[in-house]
PAZAGU-585884 format. One record per residue (C-alpha): z, y, x; residue in three letters. Coordinates in steps of 0.001 Angstrom, whole numbers, plus 500000, padded with zeros to 6 digits. Layout:
N
ZYXala/...
***
This chain:
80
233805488828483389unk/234087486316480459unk/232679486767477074unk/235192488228474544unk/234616488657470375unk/237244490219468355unk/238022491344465042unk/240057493827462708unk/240650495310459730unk/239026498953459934unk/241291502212459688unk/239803505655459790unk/236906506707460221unk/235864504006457673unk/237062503548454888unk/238484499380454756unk/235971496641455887unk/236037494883459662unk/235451496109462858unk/233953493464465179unk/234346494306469013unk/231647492098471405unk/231986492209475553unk/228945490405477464unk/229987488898480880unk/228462492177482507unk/231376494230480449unk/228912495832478387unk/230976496047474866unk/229399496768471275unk/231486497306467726unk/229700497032463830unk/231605497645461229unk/231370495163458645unk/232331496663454454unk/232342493011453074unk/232772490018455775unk/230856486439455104unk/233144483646455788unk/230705482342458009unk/227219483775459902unk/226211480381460793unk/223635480864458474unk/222053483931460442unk/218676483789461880unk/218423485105465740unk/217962489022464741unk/220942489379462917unk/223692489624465815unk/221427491151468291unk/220767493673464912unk/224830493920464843unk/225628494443468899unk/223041495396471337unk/224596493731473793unk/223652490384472445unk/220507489210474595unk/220815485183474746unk/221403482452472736unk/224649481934474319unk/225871484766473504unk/224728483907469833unk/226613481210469979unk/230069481934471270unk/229867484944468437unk/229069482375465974unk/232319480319466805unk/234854483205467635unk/233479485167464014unk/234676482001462219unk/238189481644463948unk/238542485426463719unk/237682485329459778unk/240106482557459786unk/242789484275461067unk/241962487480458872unk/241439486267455420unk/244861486481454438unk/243920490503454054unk/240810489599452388unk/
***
């Protein structure tokens, strides 16, 4: 199974903000909601995405999140 990352704008039960959506290659998947997005969690030391989804265990995993947030707050900050 390949990693996947995804995002979207949240709908009920919260109320606006992002849903992120995180699948490890072992199809374990995680979600955090997310009130005001960053344009970028470069900046993030190791124990914030791990802190975010559980499923987050290498720095691999760190690192395709890292890449896939930015393109997916790319393609959502029109609704920003």
């Amino acid at each position: 199974m390949r990693l996947k990352f995804e995002m979207w704008k949240a709908t009920q039960p919260y109320s606006g903000g992002y849903v992120s959506m995180f699948t490890d290659g072992k199809g374990r998947t995680s979600t955090s909601w997310r009130a005001k997005p960053m344009m970028s969690i470069d900046h993030a030391g190791p124990e914030y995405l791990p802190g975010r989804h559980n499923n987050v265990r290498t720095a691999r995993h760190d690192q395709f999140i890292k890449k896939r947030y930015k393109e997916e707050m790319i393609r959502l900050r029109g609704d920003i």
